[in-house]
N, C-alpha and C positions, 0 to 999 in steps of 0.2 A: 504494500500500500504506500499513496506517496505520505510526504510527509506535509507539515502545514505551508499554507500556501502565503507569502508575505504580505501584509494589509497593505500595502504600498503595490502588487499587482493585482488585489482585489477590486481598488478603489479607482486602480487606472484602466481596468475592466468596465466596471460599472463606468466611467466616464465616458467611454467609447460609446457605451450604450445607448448613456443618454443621447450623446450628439448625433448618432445614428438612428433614433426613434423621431425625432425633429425634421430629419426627411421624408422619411415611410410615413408620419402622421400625417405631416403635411401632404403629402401626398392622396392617404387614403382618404383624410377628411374634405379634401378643399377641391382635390383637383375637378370631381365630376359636376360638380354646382359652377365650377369656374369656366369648364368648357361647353355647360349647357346655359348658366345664366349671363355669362360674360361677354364669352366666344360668339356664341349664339351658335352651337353644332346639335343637332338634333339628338335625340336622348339612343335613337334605334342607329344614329353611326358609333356614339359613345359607348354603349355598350356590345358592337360587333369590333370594334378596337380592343377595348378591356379584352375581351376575349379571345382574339387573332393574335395579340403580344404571351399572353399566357402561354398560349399555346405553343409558340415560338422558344419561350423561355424552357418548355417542359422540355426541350432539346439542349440548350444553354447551362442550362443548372447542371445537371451531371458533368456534363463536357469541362464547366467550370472545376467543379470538386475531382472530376481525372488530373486537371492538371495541375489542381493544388497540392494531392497529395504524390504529386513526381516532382514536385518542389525542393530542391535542395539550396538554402543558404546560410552565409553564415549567422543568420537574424534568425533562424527556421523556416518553415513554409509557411505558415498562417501570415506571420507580421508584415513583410514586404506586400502580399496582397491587399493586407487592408490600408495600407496607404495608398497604394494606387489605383485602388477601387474607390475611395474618398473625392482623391484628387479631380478621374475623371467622370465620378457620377454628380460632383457639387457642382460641375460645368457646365452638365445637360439643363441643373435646375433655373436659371433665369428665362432662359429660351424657353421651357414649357410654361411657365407661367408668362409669357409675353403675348401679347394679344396681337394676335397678327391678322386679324379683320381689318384692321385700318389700312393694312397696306395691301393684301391679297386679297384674291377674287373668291369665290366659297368653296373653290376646288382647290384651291391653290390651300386656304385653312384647312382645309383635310387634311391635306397632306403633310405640312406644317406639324399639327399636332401627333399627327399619327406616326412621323417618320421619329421625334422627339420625344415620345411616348413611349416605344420599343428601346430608342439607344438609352432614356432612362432604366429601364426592366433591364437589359443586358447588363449594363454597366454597374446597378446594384447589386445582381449577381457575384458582381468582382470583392464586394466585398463582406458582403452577407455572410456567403459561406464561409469562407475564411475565418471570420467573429466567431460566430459561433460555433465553429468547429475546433476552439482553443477549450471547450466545459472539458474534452474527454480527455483533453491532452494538456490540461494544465494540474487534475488532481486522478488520482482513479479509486480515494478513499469514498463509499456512499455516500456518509455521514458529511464529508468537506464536499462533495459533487453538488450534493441537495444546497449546501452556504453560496455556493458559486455560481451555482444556476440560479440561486434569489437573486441575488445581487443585481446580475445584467438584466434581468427580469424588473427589477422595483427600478432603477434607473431607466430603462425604456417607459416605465408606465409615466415618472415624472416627467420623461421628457415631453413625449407621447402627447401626456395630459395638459402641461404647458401651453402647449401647440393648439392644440382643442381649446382652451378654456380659454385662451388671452388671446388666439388667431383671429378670430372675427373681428372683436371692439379692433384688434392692436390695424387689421384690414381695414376698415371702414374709416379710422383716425389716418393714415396714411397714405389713403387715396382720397374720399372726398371729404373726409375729416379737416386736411390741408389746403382745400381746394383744388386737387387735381381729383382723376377718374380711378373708379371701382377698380378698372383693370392695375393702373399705377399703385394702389393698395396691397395689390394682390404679389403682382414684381417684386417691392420693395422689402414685402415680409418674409419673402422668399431668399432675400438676400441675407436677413438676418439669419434665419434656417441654415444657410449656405455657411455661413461662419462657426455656427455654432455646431453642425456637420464635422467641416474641417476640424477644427481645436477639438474636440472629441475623441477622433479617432486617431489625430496624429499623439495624443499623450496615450491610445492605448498600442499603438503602435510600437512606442520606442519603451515602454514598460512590461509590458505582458512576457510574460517564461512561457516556453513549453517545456513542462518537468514530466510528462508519461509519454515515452518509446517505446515499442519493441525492440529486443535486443537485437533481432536481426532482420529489418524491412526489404524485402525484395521491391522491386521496382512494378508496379502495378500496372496492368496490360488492359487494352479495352476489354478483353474476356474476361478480367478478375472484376472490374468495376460490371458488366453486366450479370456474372454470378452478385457481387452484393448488393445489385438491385434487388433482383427475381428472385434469387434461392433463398436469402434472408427474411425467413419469414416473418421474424418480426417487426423486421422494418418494415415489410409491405402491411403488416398491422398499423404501425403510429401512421404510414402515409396518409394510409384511411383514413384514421382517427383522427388526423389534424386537419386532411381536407375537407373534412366535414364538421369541423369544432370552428377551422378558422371561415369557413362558408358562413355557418351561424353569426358567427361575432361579424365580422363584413357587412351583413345585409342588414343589421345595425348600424354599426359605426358607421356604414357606406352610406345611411340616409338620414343620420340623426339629424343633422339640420332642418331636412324635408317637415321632421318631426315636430320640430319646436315652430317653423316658419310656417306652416301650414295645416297641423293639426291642433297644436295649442295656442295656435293664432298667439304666442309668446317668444318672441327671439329673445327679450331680453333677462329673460331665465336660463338659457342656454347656459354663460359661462356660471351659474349658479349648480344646475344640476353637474355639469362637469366636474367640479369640484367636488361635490360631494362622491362622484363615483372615484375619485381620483383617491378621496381618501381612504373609501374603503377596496379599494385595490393595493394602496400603500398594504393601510394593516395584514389583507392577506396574504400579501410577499412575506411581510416578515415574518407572520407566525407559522408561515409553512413548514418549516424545516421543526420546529416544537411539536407541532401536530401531529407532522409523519413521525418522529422519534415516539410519540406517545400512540399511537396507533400505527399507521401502514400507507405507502404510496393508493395502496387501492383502496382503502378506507375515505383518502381524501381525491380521487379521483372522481370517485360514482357520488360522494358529497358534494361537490364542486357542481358536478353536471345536473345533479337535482338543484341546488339554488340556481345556477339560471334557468335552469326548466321553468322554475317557481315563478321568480324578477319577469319573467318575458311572456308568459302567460297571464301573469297580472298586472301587466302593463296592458294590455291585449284588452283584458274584462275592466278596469278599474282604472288606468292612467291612460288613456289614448282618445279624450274626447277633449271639447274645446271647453267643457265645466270640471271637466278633471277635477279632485283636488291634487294642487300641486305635492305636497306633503306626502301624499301617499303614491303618486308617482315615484316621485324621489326616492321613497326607500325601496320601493320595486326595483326602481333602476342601481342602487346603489347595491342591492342582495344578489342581482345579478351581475355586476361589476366585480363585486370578489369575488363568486363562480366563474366569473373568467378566469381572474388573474390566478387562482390556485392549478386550474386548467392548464394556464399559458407554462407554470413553474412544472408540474407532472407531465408534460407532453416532450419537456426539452428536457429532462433528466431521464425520462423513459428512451427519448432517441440518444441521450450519452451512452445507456446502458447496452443497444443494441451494436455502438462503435465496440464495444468487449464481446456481442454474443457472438459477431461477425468474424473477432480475432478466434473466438472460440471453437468457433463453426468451422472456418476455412483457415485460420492459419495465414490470413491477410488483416491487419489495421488500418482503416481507412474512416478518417475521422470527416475529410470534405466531401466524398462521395458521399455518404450517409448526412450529413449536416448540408448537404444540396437538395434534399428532399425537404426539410424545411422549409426553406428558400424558396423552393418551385412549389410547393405545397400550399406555404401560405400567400402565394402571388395567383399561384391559380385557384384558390379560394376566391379571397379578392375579386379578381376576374369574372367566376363564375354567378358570384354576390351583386357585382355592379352588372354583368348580363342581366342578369334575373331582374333588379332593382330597375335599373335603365329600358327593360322591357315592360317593365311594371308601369310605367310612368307613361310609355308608349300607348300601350294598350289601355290604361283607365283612363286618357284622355288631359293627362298632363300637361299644363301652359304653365311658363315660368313667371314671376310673379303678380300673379294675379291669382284669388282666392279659390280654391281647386271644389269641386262636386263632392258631392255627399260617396261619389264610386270611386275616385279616385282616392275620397282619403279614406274607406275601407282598404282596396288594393295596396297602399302602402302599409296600411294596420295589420293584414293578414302575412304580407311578404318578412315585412318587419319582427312580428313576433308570434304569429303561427307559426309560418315554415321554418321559423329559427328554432322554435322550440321540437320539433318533430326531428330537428336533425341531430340537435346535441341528444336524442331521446337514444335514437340509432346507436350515436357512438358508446353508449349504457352496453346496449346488447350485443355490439362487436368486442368491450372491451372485455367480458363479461365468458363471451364465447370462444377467442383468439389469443388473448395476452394471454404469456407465462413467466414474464421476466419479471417475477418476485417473489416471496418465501424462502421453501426451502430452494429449489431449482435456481432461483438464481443465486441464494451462498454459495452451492454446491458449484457451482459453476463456476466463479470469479476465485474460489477455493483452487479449481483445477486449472485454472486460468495461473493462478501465478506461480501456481507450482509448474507447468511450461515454459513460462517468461525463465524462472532460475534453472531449469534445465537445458534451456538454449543460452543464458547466460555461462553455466560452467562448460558446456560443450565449445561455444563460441573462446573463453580465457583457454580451453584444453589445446584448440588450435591455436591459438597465439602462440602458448607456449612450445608446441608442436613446432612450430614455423620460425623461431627463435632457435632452438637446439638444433634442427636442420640444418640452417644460415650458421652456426656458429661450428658447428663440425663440418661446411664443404669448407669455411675459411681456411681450419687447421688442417684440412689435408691440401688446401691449395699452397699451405707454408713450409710442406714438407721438402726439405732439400734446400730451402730458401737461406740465405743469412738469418741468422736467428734464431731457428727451428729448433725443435726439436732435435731432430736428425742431423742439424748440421753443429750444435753443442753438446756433446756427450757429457758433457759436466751439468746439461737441465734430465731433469727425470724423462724417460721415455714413455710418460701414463699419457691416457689423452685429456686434450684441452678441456677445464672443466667451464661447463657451457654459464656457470655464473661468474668466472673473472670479466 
C-alpha cells in the first residue's frame, strides 16, 4: 500500500480541480441558453451538435488515454498532458463564447459554433483524462483513495458552483450591466473562467507525484487498450453507470435556468437556490469518506441514488409550478444535490478500483485508458441530456424569451425530473445486478494484487543482479592475460573476480 500522500499534492490536486470545473460549468450551464438565446441557433441544430461532437469524442477519448499511458517523461505521463491540455483548451474558450451573428451569415454561425464546439470536446479530452487518471496512481491505499477522490471532487463542486451561482448576475453586470451587449457579458466572463482555468491546472501541474507503478509496465498496444475496454467487465459496468447517472444530473443542470426563467417565473432566486445546493454538496464530499469507513461504498451508493430519486421526484409533484413554495423546492433541490455529489465521489473511486481489477485481470495498468471512459462518458451524457433537453424545447413549442405554454413547461417538468428520476432508478438495478468490486472479493483481490507487484519486484532486483554478475565476470575474463590480471601477476590470488569489488 502507498504511503501518505503530502497535503501540499493534495491541495494542488484539489486546485486543478477547481480551475478545471470553471470551464466544464461554464460550459455545461451557459453555453446552450447562449447559443439559443444569444446566437439565435435553433434549439433542433443545438442539440444534433451536442450530439455529433459526443459522438466524435467516443473515438477521441480512448485514443487520448492510448497515448497517455505510452507517455514516458521525466514529469511522468499525467503532468505534461494537463498542461497542455489547459493551454490549448483555455484558447478555444473566447471564440465559443463570441457571437458571430454580427458578422456571419446563418450558415456561416453554424459553422462557426459547430466547428468551435468539437475543437473545444477534443481538446478537453487532453486534459480531462490525464487529471483524473492521477486518483489510481497517486495512492492505491482505499482508505487514502476515498480522501483523494473527495478532495478533486468538493473542489470541482466549489468551483463548479461558483460558476452557476455568481455566472449570470456576474453576465448581465458585464455586458448590459456596463452598457455594452448580453453577448459582451457573456465573452468577458468567459475570460475570467479562462484565467482561472489556467492558474489551476498549471499549480497542479508542477505539484502533483505519481507515487503507484507497476514494477514492470510493458508498453500498451491498440489490442491491450481494446481488451481493457471490452473484456473489463467492470468497467463496462461504471460506463453504464455513469452514462446514465451523468445523463440524469445533465438534463438538470443542462436546463436549470429554463427552470427558474420560465417555470418559476423567478431568475432572481437562481443564484439563491445554487447556493444552497452548493452547500449541501460541500457537506456531502466531506463526510463521504466517515460514512463509507462506518458503513460500505454500496451502503452509500444505493443511499445516494435514493435521495435524488427522492429531491427530483418532489420537485416534479411539489417545486415545479409558478406558486411553488420556494422553501420546499429548495430543500428538494438541495436533498438531491448531495445525492449527487456522494454519487459523483462513488463512481470515480469505483472506476480507480477497476484501474487495479484490470492490472488484476490482465496483467496490464492503465490508469488513462480506463479514466477516458469518464471523460467520454460524462460528455456523452451531457450530449445525450442537451439532445433530449434541446428536443424537448423543439417539440413542446419553445420561443426564447417570451412566457412559454402550459405544454411546454410540463415537457421540461417531465424531461427534467421524471426521466431523470427513472434513470438514476436503472443505475439501482444494474449496480445491484453487475458490480462486484467490494467486500470480500475485492480484499481478496488487491491482497493478490500486491503480492504480484512484490513478486515481479524480487524477480525484476533477481535480474538486475543476474545482469550485474554476468557484466562483471565477461570483464574479468576479458582481463585475463592483460597487464594487471590475474594471470599476468602470480603474486595476486588466482580465485575469480569477486562480483562485489
Amino acid at each position: 500500500m502507498s504511503s501518505s500522500v503530502p497535503l501540499k499534492e493534495k491541495a494542488s490536486f484539489g486546485i486543478g480541480a477547481l480551475g478545471k470545473s470553471t470551464s466544464f460549468w461554464f460550459m455545461n450551464a451557459y453555453l446552450m441558453v447562449f447559443f439559443t438565446d444569444v446566437v439565435g441557433l435553433s434549439p433542433a441544430y443545438v442539440a444534433f451538435l451536442f450530439l455529433f461532437a459526443r459522438l466524435w469524442d467516443a473515438f477521441n477519448d480512448p485514443l487520448m488515454g492510448f497515448i497517455v499511458d505510452n507517455t514516458k517523461t521525466r514529469w511522468g505521463k499525467f503532468r505534461p498532458w494537463i498542461f497542455i491540455g489547459a493551454v490549448i483548451n483555455a484558447a478555444i474558450i473566447p471564440f465559443l463564447f463570441f457571437d458571430p451573428s454580427q458578422i456571419l451569415s446563418p450558415v456561416g454561425v453554424m459553422i462557426w459554433c459547430g466547428v468551435f464546439y468539437i475543437l473545444w470536446g477534443m481538446t478537453f479530452t487532453v486534459i480531462d483524462i490525464p487529471f483524473w487518471s492521477l486518483i489510481p496512481a497517486i495512492s492505491s491505499d482505499p482508505r487514502e483513495r476515498d480522501v483523494i477522490a473527495v478532495i478533486p471532487r468538493t473542489c470541482s463542486m466549489i468551483g463548479g458552483q461558483c460558476v452557476v451561482i455568481f455566472g449570470l448576475p456576474l453576465i448581465t453586470w458585464l455586458g448590459t450591466g456596463i452598457g455594452a451587449t448580453e453577448a459582451d457579458g457573456y465573452w468577458r466572463f468567459a475570460m475570467i473562467v479562462v484565467a482561472c482555468f489556467l492558474s489551476g491546472s498549471i499549480v497542479c501541474a508542477v505539484n502533483v507525484r505519481e507515487h503507484v507503478t507497476p514494477p514492470v509496465q510493458k508498453k500498451i498496444t491498440i489490442r491491450d487498450m481494446l481488451t481493457l475496454l471490452f473484456k473489463n467487465d467492470q468497467l463496462v459496468v461504471i460506463i453504464i453507470l455513469t452514462v446514465i447517472n451523468n445523463m440524469a444530473q445533465n438534463l438538470v443542470n443542462g436546463t436549470i435556468i429554463y427552470y427558474f426563467k420560465y417555470i418559476l417565473n423567478n431568475q432572481d432566486i437562481y443564484p439563491y437556490f445554487m447556493g444552497a445546493g452548493a452547500i449541501a454538496q460541500f457537506v456531502a464530499f466531506l463526510s463521504f469518506p466517515l460514512i463509507v469507513q462506518r458503513t460500505s461504498r454500496k451502503f452509500v451508493f444505493i443511499g445516494s441514488a435514493c435521495m435524488v430519486i427522492t429531491g427530483y421526484f418532489g420537485l416534479f409533484v411539489a417545486g415545479s409550478h409558478a406558486d411553488s413554495n420556494i422553501f420546499v423546492a429548495g430543500a428538494l433541490y438541495c436533498l438531491g444535490s448531495a445525492g449527487s455529489a456522494f454519487t459523483l465521489v462513488c463512481t470515480t473511486v469505483m472506476l480507480a478500483d477497476t484501474v487495479d481489477y484490470g492490472e488484476y485481470k490482465f496483467d496490464t495498468r492503465s490508469e488513462s485508458i480506463v479514466f477516458s471512459m469518464q471523460t467520454m462518458t460524462a460528455k456523452m451524457a451531457g450530449a445525450l441530456a442537451g439532445f433530449t433537453s434541446s428536443l424537448t424545447l423543439s417539440f413542446v413549442g419553445y420561443v426564447p424569451n417570451v412566457p412559454q405554454s402550459e405544454e411546454t413547461i410540463l415537457g421540461l417538468r417531465v424531461v427534467m425530473f421524471i426521466v431523470s428520476s427513472i434513470l438514476i432508478l436503472a443505475t439501482i438495478i444494474i449496480y445491484f445486478r453487475y458490480y462486484r468490486l467490494n467486500g470480500t472479493f475485492y480484499k481478496n483481490m488487491m491482497e493478490k494484487l500486491e503480492q504480484s507487484r512484490a513478486r515481479k519486484l524480487e524477480q525484476k532486483a533477481r535480474e538486475h543482479q543476474q545482469g550485474c554478475e554476468s557484466g562483471t565476470t565477461d570483464i574479468a575474463q576479458s582481463n585475463i592475460g592483460q597487464p594487471g590480471s590475474a594471470e599476468a601477476a602470480p603474486a595476486r590470488s588466482s580465485a575469480a573476480v569477486d562480483p562485489e569489488s
